[in-house]
C-alpha positions in Angstrom: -37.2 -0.8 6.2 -35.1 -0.5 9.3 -33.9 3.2 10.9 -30.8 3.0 9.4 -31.9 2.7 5.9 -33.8 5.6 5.8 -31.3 7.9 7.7 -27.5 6.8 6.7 -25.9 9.9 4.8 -22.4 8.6 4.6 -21.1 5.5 3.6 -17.2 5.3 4.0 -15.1 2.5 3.2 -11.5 2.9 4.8 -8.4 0.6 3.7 -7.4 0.1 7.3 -8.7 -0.4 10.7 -6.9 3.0 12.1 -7.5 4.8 9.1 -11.3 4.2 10.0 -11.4 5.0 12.8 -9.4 8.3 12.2 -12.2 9.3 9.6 -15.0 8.2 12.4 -13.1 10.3 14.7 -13.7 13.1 12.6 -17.4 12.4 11.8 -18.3 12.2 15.5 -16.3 15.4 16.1 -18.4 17.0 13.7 -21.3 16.1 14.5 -22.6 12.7 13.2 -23.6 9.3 14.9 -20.7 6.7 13.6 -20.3 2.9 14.0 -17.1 1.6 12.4 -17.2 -2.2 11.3 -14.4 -4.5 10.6 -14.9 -5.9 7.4 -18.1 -5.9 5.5 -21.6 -7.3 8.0 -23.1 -10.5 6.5 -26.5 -8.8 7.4 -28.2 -5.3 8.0 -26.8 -3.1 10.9 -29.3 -2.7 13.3 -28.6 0.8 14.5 -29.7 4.2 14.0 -26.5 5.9 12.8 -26.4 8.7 10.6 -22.5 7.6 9.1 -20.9 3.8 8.7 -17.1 3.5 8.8 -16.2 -0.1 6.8 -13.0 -0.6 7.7 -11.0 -3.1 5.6 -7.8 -4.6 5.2 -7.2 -3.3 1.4 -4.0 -1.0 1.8 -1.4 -3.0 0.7 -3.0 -6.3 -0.9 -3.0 -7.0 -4.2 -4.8 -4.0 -6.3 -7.3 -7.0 -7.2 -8.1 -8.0 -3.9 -8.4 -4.5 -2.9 -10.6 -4.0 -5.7 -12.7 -7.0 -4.9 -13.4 -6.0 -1.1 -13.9 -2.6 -1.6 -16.7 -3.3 -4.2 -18.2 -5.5 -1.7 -18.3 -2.8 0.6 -20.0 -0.3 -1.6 -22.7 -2.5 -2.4 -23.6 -3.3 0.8 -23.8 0.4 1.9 -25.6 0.8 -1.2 -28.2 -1.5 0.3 -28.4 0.5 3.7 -29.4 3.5 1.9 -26.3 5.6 2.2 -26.4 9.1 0.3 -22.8 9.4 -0.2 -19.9 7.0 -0.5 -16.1 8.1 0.9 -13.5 6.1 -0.1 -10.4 6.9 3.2 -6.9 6.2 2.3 -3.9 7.6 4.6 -3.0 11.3 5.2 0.7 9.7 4.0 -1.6 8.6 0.8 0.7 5.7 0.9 1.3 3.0 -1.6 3.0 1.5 -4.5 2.9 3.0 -8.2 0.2 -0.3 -9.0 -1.7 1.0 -6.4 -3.9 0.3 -4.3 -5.4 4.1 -4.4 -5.6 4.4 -8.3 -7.3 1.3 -8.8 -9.8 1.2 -6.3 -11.2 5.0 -6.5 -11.3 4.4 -10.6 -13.4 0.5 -9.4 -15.9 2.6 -7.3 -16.3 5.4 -9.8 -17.0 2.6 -12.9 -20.0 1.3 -10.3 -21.4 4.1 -9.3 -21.9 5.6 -12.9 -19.6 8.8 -12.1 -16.6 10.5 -14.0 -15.4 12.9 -11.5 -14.1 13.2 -8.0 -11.5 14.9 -5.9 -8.2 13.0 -4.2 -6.4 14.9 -0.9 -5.3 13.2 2.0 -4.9 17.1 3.4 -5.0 16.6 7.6 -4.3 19.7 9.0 -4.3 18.8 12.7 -1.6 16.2 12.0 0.2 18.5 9.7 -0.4 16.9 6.4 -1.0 19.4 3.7 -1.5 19.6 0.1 0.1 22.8 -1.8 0.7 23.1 -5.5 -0.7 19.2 -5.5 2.7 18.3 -3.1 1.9 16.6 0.0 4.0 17.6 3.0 4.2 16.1 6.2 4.9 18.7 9.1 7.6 20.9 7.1 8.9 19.1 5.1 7.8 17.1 1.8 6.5 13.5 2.5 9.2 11.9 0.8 11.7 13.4 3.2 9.6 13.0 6.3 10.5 9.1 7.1 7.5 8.0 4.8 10.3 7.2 2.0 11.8 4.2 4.5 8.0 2.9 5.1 8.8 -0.9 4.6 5.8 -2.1 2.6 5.0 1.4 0.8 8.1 3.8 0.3 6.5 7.5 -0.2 9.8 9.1 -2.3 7.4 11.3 -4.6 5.4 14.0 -2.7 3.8 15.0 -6.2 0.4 13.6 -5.6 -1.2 14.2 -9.2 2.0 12.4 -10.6 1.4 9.5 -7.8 -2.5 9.4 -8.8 -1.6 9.5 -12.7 0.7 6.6 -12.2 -2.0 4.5 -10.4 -4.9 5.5 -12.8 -5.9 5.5 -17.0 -8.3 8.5 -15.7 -6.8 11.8 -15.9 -5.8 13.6 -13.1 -6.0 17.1 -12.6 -5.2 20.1 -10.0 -7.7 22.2 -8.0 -5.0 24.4 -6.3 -5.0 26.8 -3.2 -6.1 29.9 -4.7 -9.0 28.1 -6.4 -9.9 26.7 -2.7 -9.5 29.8 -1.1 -12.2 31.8 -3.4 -14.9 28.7 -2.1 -17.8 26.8 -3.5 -18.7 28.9 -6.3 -15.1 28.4 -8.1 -14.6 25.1 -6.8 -17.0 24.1 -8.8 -16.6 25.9 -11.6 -13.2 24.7 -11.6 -14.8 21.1 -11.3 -16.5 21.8 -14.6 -13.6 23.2 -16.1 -11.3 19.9 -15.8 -14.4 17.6 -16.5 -14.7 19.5 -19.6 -10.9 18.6 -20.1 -11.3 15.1 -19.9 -10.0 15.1 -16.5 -11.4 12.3 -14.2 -9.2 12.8 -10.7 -8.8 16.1 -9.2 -6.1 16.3 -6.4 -7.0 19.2 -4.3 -4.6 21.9 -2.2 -6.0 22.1 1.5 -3.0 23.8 4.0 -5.4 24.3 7.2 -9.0 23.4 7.9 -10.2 26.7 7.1 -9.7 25.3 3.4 -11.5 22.0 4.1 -14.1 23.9 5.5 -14.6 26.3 1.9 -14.1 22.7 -0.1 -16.7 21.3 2.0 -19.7 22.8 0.6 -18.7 21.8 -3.2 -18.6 18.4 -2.6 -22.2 18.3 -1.2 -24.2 15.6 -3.9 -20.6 14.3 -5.1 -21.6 10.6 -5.2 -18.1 9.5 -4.8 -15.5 11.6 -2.3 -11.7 10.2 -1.8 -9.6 11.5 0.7 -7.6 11.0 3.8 -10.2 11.9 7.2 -9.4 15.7 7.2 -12.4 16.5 4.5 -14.5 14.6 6.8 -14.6 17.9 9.2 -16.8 19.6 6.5 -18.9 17.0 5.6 -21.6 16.5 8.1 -22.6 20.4 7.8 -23.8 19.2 4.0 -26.2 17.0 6.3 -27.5 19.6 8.8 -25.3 18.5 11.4 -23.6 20.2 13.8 -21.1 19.1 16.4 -22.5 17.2 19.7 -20.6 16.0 22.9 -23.4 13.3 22.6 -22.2 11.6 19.6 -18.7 10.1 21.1 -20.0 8.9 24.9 -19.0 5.9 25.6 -19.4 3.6 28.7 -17.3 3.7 31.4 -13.8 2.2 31.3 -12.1 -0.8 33.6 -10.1 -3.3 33.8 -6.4 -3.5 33.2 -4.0 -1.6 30.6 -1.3 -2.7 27.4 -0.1 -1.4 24.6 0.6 -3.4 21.2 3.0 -2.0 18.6 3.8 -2.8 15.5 4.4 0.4 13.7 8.2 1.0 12.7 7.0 4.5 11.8 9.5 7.9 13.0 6.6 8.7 15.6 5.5 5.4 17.0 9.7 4.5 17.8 9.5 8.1 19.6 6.3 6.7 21.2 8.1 3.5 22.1 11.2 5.1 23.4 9.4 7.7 25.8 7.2 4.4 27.0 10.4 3.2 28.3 11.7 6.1 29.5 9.2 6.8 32.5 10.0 3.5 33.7 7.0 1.4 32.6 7.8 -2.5 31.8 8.5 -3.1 27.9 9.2 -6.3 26.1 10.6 -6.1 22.2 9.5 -8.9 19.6 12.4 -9.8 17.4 11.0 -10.9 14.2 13.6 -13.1 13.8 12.5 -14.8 16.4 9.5 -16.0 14.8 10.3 -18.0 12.5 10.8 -21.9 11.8 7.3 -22.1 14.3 8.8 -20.2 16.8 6.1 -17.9 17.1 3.4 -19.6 19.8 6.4 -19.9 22.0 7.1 -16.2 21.7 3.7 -15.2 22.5 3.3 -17.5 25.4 6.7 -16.1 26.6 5.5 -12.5 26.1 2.3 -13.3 28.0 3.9 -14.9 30.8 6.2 -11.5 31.1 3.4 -9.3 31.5 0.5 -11.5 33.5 2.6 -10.4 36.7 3.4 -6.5 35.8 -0.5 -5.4 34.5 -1.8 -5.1 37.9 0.7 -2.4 38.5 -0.1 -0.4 35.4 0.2 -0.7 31.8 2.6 -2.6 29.6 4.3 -2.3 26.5 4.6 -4.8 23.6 6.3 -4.0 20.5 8.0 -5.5 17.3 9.2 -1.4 16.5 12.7 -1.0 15.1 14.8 1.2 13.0 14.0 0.8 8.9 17.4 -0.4 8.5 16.9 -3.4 11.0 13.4 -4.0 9.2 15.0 -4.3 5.8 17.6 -6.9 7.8 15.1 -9.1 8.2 12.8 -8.5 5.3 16.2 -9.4 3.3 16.0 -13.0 5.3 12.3 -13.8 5.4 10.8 -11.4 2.4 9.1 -8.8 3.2 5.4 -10.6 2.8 5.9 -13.1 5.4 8.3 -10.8 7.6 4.9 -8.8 8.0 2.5 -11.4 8.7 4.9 -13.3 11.0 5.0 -9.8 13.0 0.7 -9.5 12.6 -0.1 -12.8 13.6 1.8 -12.9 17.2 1.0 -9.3 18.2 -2.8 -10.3 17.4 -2.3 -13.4 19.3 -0.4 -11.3 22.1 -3.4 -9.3 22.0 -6.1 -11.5 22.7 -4.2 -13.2 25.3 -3.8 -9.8 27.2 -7.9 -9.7 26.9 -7.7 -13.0 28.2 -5.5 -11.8 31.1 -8.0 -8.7 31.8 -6.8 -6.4 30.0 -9.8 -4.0 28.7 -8.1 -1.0 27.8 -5.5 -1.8 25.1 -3.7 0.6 22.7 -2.8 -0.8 19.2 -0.1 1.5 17.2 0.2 0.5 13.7 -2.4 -0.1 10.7 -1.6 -3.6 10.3 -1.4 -4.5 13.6 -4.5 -3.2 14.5 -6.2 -5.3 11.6 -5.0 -8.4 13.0 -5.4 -7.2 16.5 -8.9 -6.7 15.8 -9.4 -9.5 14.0 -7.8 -12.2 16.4 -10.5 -10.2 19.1 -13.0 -10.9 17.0 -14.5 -7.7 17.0 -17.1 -6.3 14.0 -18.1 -3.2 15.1 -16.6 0.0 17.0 -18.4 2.7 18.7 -16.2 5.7 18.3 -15.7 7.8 21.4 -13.4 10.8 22.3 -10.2 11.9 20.7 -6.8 11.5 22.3 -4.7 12.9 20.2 -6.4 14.0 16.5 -7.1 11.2 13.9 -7.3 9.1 17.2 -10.4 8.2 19.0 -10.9 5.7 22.5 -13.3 3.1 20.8 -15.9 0.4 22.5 -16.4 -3.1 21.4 -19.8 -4.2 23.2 -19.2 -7.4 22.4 -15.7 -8.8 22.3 -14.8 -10.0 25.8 -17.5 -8.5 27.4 -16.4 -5.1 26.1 -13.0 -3.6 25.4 -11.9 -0.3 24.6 -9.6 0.0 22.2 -7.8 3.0 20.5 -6.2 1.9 17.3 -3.5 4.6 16.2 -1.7 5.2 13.0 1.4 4.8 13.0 2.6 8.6 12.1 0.3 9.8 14.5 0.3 11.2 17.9 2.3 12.7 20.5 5.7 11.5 22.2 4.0 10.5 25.3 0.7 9.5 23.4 0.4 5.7 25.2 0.6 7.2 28.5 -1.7 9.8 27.9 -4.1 7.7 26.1 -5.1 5.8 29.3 -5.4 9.3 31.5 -7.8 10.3 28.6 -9.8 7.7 29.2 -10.3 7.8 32.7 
């Protein structure tokens, strides 16, 4: 039996690379040993770790496919021994009325022999909170935040126990702020209460992370947890764990700089547009531009751009845009192949960057950085320090000879987060 058998507590299965490594971020803030992987291993990991981060591509496939991978995923942490399975979706909780949120938590519940757990994508730090069961984002409600123009899964309900009743034939219930705020003892009893009722999903009120830290406790032995990464502050305290500088070191960073963006999110165009503004060289993909088997020439073009500039700092590449330009050309192409058009050339333009030197790349967008890391080839991600929170620096050992990488959501960070992320680092 190897080490990691015998001492993995967590087992998390995310439904995008950023959203994974925003959870591992957490974990290794809190305290506990993390490696993320990209896609489900074909074999044991070898490594002493006391969480695993599986970080698929489930968000906004068909509920089936979603369904299929992330069962795949369980039963392979299953095999490594893990105590606990947590099932990360976005702080935005986006995605359509079929799902894919509804349908996967009620497929992991069925195999693990469970009839209860709790839904809150509740982030403090990144001012998502969950009050009355309505999700806001900053101030506002999510559906008035820029989340209701998202091209591939418009957020225009922020009532999350009608979003997770339309997803799901379970029941779902409410375990509100004042129940939170009186901790484990009436959580719990609360969770007894609605099981008693029938009810099979509770969404949970968190408004700061003095609330995931009194929901924390009640979980502890729940053999199924869903939930955006801010519960995962409170978890590794269940464990024995307590926070450690040790658990995000990574080794030393060099080579050259870029930055890949595909996000069309409200933050990552203000991202984009203070990029440009101190002067640093930017190049725009049209998506338009990719089509009819355009797109090899476009990457070769972008590469050829930037082989010259990287020596002199980093660069930005990015297919961002307002939502009404992305529904322009989602109208012409569809929105499916609009998407992967745009993923398959910044994953391409990302591996020729590595190719070029570069071994410290940002990747803005939870699509993007799937293919990004997929067309690096990388499987596994030591997490490292935060830049900004829900975003760690990461280390791929063995893509390239190494690379960091920081793969950001797109609705997170600050304005000048892809500068900063590079002075982070050094």
């Amino acid at each position: 039996m190897s080490t990691l058998k015998m001492g993995l507590k967590l087992g998390c299965i995310a439904d995008d690379s950023t959203g994974a490594t925003d959870l591992a971020n957490n974990l290794v803030r809190s305290g506990m040993r993390v490696v993320q992987t990209i896609g489900v291993p074909a074999g044991p990991l070898a490594a002493d770790v006391d969480a695993v981060v599986v970080a698929l591509k489930s968000r906004t496939n068909p509920a089936a496919e979603a369904i299929a991978q992330s069962l795949e995923a369980l039963k392979w942490l299953q095999a490594q021994g893990a105590e606990q399975i947590y099932f990360k979706y976005c702080s935005t909780f986006d995605s359509t009325p079929e799902g894919n949120i509804g349908p996967v938590t009620e497929a992991l519940m069925d195999a693990l022999g469970t009839d209860f757990t709790i839904a809150t994508p509740a982030f403090p730090d990144n001012g998502r909170t969950v009050f009355k069961g309505y999700l806001f984002a900053g101030n506002v409600l999510l559906n008035e935040s820029g989340m209701q123009n998202h091209p591939l899964t418009p957020m225009i309900d922020a009532n999350l126990v009608r979003v997770m009743q339309a997803q799901t034939k379970r029941k779902v219930g409410l375990i509100d702020y004042k129940t939170v705020a009186l901790g484990e003892g009436d959580i719990r009893e609360r969770i007894a209460t609605l099981r008693a009722e029938g009810v099979g999903v509770a969404v949970v009120d968190a408004t700061s992370n003095d609330d995931l830290h009194l929901l924390g406790p009640a979980l502890k032995g729940m053999p199924l947890i869903t939930a955006g990464s801010g519960v995962a502050i409170a978890l590794p305290a269940n464990f024995g764990l307590q926070p450690s500088l040790q658990a995000s070191q990574l080794p030393a960073a060099s080579g050259l700089q870029a930055v890949v963006s595909g996000s069309c999110s409200v933050a990552t165009n203000a991202q984009v547009a203070h990029f440009k503004s101190t002067g640093r060289p930017a190049m725009a993909i049209n998506p338009a531009g990719l089509m009819n088997g355009q797109s090899d020439a476009v990457v070769q073009q972008v590469l050829a751009w930037a082989s010259p500039l990287l020596k002199d700092g980093p660069v930005l590449v990015y297919s961002t845009a307002e939502p009404d330009a992305v529904k322009a050309v989602q109208a012409q192409l569809g929105v499916a192949e609009a998407g992967a058009l745009v993923e398959h050339a910044l994953g391409s333009v990302a591996r020729g960057l590595v190719d070029l030197g570069v071994q410290q790349l940002v990747v803005a967008g939870g699509e993007t950085s799937g293919a990004c890391v997929q067309a690096l080839g990388i499987a596994q991600l030591q997490i490292g320090p935060q830049i900004d929170p829900g975003v760690p620096w990461c280390h791929a050992p063995s893509a390239h000879g190494g690379v960091h990488i920081a793969l950001k959501s797109g609705n997170f960070g600050t304005e000048d987060f892809f500068s900063k992320a590079f002075t982070v680092l050094a």
